[in-house]
C-alpha positions as CSV (number, residue, x, y, z in Angstrom):
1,X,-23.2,11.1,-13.5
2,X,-19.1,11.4,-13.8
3,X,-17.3,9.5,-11.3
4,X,-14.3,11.3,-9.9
5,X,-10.7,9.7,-10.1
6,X,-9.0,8.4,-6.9
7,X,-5.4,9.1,-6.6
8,X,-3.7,7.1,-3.6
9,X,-3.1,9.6,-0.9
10,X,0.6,8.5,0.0
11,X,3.2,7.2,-1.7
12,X,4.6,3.8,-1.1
13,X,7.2,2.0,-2.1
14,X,6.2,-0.8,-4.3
15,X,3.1,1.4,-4.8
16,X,1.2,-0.2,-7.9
17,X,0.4,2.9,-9.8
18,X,2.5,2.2,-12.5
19,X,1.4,-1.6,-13.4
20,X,-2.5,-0.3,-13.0
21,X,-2.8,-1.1,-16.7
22,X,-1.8,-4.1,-16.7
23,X,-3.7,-5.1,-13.3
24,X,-6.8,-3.9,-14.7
25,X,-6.5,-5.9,-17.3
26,X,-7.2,-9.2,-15.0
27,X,-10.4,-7.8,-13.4
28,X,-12.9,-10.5,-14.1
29,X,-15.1,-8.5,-16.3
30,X,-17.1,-10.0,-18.4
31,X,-16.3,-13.6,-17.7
32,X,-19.6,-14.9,-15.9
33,X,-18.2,-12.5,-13.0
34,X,-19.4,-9.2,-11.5
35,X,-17.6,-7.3,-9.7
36,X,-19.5,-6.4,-6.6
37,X,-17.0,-7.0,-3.5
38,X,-13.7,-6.2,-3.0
39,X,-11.2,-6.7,-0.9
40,X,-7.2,-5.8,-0.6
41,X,-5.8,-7.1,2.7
42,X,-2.4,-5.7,2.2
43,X,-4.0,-2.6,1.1
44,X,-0.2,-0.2,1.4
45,X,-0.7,3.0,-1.0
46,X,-4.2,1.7,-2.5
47,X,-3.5,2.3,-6.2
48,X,-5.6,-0.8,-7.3
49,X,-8.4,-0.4,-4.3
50,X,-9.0,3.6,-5.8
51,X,-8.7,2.4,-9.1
52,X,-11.5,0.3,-8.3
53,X,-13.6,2.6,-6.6
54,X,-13.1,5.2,-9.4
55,X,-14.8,2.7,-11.8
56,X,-17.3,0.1,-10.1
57,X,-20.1,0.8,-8.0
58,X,-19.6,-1.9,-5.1
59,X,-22.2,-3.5,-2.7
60,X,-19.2,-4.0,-0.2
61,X,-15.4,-3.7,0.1
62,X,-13.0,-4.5,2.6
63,X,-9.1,-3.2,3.0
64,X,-6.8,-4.0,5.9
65,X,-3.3,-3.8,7.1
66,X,-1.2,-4.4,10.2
67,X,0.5,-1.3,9.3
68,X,-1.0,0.4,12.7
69,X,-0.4,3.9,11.8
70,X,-1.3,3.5,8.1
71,X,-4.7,1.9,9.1
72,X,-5.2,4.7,11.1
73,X,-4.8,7.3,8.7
74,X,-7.5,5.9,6.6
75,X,-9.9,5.7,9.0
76,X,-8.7,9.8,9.5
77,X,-9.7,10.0,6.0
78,X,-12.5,8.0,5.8
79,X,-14.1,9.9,9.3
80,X,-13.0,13.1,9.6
81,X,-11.6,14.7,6.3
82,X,-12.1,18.2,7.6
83,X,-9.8,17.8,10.9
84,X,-6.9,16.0,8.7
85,X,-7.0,19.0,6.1
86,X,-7.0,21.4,8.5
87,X,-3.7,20.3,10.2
88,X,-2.2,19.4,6.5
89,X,-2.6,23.1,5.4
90,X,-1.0,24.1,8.6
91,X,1.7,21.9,8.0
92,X,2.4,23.2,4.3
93,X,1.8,26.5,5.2
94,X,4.7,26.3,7.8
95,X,7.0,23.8,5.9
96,X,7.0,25.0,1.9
97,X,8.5,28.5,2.9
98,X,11.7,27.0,4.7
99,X,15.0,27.4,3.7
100,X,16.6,23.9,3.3
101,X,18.2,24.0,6.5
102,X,15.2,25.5,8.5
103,X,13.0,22.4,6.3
104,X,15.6,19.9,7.7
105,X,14.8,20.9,11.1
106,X,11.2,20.8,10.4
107,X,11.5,17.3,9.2
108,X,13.0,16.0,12.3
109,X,11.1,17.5,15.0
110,X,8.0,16.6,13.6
111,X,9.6,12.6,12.8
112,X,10.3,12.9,16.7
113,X,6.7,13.9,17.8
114,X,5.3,11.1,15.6
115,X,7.4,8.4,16.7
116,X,6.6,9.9,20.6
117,X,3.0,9.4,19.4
118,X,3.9,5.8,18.9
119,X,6.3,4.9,21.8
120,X,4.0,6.2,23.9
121,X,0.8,4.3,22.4
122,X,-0.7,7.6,21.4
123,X,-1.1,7.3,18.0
124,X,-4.0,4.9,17.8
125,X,-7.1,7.1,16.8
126,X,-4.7,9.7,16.7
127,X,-5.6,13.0,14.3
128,X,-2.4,14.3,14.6
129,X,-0.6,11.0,13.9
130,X,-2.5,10.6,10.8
131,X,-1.4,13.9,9.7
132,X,1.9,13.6,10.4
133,X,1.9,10.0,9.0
134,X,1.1,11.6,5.7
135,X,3.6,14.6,6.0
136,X,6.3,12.2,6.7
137,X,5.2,10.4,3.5
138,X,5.1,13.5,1.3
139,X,8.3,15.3,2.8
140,X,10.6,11.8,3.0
141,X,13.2,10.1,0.8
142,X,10.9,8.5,-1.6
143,X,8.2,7.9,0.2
144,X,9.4,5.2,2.2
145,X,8.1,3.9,4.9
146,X,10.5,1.4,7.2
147,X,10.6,1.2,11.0
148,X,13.4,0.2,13.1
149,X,12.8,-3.3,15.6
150,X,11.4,-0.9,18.2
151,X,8.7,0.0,15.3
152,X,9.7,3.4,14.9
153,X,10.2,5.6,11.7
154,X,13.8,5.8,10.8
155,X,13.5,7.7,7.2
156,X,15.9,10.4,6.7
157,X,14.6,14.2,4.4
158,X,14.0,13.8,1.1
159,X,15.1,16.6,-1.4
160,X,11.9,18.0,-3.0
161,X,11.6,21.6,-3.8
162,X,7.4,22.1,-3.9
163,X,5.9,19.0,-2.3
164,X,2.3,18.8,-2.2
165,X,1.6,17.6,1.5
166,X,-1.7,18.5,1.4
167,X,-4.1,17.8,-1.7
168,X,-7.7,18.9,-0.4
169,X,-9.6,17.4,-3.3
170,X,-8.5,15.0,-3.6
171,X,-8.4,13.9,0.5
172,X,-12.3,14.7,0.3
173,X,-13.5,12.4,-2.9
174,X,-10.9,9.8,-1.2
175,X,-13.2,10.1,2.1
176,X,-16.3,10.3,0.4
177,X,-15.4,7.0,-1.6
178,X,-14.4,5.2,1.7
179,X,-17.4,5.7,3.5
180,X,-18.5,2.5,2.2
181,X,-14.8,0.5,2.9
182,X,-14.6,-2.0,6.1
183,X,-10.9,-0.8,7.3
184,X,-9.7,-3.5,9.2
185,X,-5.8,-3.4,11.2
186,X,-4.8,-6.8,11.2
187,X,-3.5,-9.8,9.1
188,X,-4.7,-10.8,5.8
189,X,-6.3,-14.0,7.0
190,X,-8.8,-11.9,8.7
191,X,-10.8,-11.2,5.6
192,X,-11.6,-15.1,4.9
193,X,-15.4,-14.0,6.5
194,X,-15.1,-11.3,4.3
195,X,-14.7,-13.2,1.0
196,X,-17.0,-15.4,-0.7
197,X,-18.2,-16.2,-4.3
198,X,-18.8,-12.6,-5.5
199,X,-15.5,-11.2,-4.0
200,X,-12.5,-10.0,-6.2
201,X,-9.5,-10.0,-4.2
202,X,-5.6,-8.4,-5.0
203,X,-3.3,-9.4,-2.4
204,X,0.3,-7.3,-2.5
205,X,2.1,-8.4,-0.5
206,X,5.6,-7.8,1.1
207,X,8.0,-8.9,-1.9
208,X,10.2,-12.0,-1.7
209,X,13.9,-10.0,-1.8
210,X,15.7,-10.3,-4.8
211,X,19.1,-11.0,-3.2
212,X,20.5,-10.5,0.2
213,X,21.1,-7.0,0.0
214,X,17.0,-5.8,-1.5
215,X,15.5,-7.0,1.7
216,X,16.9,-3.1,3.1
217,X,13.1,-1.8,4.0
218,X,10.6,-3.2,6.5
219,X,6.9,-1.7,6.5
220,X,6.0,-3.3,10.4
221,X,8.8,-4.5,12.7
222,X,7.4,-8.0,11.5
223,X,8.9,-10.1,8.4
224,X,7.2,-12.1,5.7
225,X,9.6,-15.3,4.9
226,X,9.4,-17.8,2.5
227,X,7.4,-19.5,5.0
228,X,4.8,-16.6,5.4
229,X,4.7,-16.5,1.3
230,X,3.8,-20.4,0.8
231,X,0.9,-19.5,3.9
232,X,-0.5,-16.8,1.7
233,X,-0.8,-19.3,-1.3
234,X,-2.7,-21.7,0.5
235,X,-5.1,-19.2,1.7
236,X,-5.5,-17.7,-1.8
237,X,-6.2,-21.5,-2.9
238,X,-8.7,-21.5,0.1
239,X,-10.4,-18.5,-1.2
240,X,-10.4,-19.5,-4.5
241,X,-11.9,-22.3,-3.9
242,X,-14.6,-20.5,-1.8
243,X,-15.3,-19.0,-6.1
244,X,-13.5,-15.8,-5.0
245,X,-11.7,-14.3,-8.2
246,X,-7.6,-13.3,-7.5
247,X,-4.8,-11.3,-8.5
248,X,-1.7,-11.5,-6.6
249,X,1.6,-9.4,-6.9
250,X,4.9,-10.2,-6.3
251,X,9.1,-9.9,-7.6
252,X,10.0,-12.7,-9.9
253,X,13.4,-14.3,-8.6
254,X,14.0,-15.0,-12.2
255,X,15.5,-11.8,-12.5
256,X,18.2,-12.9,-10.1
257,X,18.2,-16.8,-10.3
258,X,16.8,-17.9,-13.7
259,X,16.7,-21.7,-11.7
260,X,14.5,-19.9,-8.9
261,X,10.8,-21.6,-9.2
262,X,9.8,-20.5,-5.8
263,X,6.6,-19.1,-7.1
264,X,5.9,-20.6,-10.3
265,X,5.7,-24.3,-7.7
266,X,3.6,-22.4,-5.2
267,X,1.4,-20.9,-7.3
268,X,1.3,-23.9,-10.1
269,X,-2.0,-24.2,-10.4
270,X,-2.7,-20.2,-11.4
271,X,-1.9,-18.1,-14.7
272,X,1.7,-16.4,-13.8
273,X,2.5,-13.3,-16.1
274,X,5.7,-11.4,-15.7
275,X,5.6,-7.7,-16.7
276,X,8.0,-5.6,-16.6
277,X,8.1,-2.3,-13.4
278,X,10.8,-0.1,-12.6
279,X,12.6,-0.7,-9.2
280,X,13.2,3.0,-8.5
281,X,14.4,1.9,-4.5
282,X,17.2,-0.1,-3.8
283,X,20.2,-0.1,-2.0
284,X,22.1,-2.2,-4.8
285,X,22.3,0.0,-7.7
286,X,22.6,-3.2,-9.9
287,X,18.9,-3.7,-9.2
288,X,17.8,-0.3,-10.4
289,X,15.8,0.3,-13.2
290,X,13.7,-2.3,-15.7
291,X,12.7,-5.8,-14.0
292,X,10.0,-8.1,-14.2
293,X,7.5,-8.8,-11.8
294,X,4.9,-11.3,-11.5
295,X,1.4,-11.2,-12.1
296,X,-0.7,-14.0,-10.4
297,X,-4.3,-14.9,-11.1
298,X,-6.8,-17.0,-11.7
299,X,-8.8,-14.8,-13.5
C-alpha cells in the first residue's frame, strides 16, 4: 500500500523543509539500528516528524512543545479534523474575496480574538484558537510566530494574494498519521521516559543568535541562552548514552565569528556537519540569504 506524504501544516520560521535532504541522510538506517520510536521535543512546524511518518511505520512516537497554542493545534488536528476544517473553510471563504484593505481589517480582528483567547486563558483546548492559530500562520508576514513579554501575538499582515488557509487533505492524512503521536506541552527534558535504546531523536531547538541584532523573534515569552544550549547537550549526551540515536540542529556562529567554538566544544564528542540554508528572516539584511548551519549527530 502507498503511503501518503505529510506536508507540515504551518509554516515556521526556521522550519526544516528545506535541509530535509540532508537530515534524512543521518537517519540511522541500516547501521545495526531500526527505526521504531521517535521523538522531536521541539517539534515547531514538523517537517522532519512528517517526513518520518510519511516513510517509517513506528511502534511509538512522541512530539512536544511549550509552545501552548501550537501544542494545542495539533492535538485539534490529531482529535477533531472535521471541526478545524470546518472553521478553516469558513475562514477562507470570508478572507480570499477581500480587497486589501477589507483583508487588513480581517487580519486584525481575528489577531485580537485570538490573543483574547489567550489573555483570558481560553485558548487551552480551544477549537477556535487552533483555527485561528493556523490562519494567523497562513495570512502573516512569513509565517512568523513571536509573542510580546505578555505572550501575546504581535505579527503584523503579510502580503499574499491566494493563501491557502485551509488545505483539507492534507489536515486529514496529517490527523490520521497523528493518531498514533504522544503530544506532550512542556519542556524537552520531559521526554527522557520517553527515550530509550530504540528511540531516534531530532532536537531543533531555538537557534543561538548570530549577532546582537538576529535574536528579533521569540516563539514563547521564554528565552534559550547559552546556558539553556550547554543544558540541552548534556541531556542529549544523557540520552545517548541511554543508546538513543540523535540529530541536533542549530546556526553555526562561524558565519559571524570564525573564532566562535561555542558548539563545536559542547558538542565535541559528536559528528558536526555544516550545510548550507537560506536565512530568508532577518531584521539585518547583511544576514539574508546563503549560511551555514550545523548539523549534529551521532549517527
Amino acid at each position: 500500500m502507498s503511503r501518503k506524504t505529510l506536508k507540515p501544516i504551518i509554516k515556521w520560521a526556521g522550519g526544516k523543509g528545506q535541509l530535509i535532504g540532508e537530515i534524512s541522510a543521518l537517519y540511522p538506517q541500516g547501521l545495526g539500528f531500526t527505526i521504531r520510536k521517535y521523538a522531536e521535543p521541539f517539534v515547531g512546524g514538523g517537517a522532519v516528524l512528517f517526513d518520518i511518518l510519511s516513510k517509517y511505520d513506528l511502534d511509538e512516537v512522541y512530539i512536544s512543545d511549550i509552545n501552548a497554542e501550537l501544542i494545542n493545534m495539533y492535538r485539534k488536528v490529531k482529535n477533531d479534523a472535521d471541526g478545524l476544517v470546518a472553521l478553516l473553510s469558513e475562514f477562507e471563504k470570508s478572507f480570499l474575496p477581500l480587497g486589501d484593505s477589507e483583508r487588513k481589517i480581517c487580519y486584525y480582528e481575528k489577531r485580537e480574538r485570538y490573543n483574547r483567547l489567550i489573555s483570558c486563558g481560553e485558548s487551552e483546548d480551544s477549537h477556535e484558537a487552533a483555527a485561528l492559530f493556523i490562519f494567523l500562520n497562513r495570512t502573516c508576514f512569513n509565517g512568523l510566530y513571536r509573542v510580546n513579554s505578555k505572550g501575546l501575538y504581535n505579527v503584523p499582515m503579510g502580503a499574499y494574494k491566494n493563501p491557502q488557509i485551509c488545505d483539507e487533505e492534507n489536515i486529514r492524512a496529517v490527523s490520521e498519521a497523528l493518531k498514533k503521536v504522544e503530544i506532550v506541552c512542556g519542556d524537552y527534558k520531559e521526554s527522557e521516559s520517553f527515550i530509550d535504546e530504540n528511540t531516534f531523536v531530532y532536537f531543533d531547538p531555538p537557534y543561538r543568535p548570530l549577532n546582537a541584532t538576529s535574536n528579533f523573534t521569540s516563539y514563547t515569552e521564554n528565552d534559550f541562552s547559552d546556558k539553556e544550549q550547554v543544558e540541552l547537550s548534556e541531556f542529549a549526551s544523557r540520552m545517548r548514552k541511554k543508546g538513543a540515536q540523535i540529530v541536533l540542529s542549530n546556526s553555526d556562529p562561524k558565519n559571524t565569528n570564525s573564532e566562535d567554538e561555542f558548539f563545536d566544544r559542547i558538542y565535541s564528542s559528536y559528528t558536526i556537519r555544516r550545510v548550507e540554508a537560506t536565512r530568508m528572516i532577518n531584521c539585518n539584511s547583511a544576514s539574508r540569504g546563503r549560511i551555514k548551519e550545523l548539523l549534529i549527530s551521532n549517527c
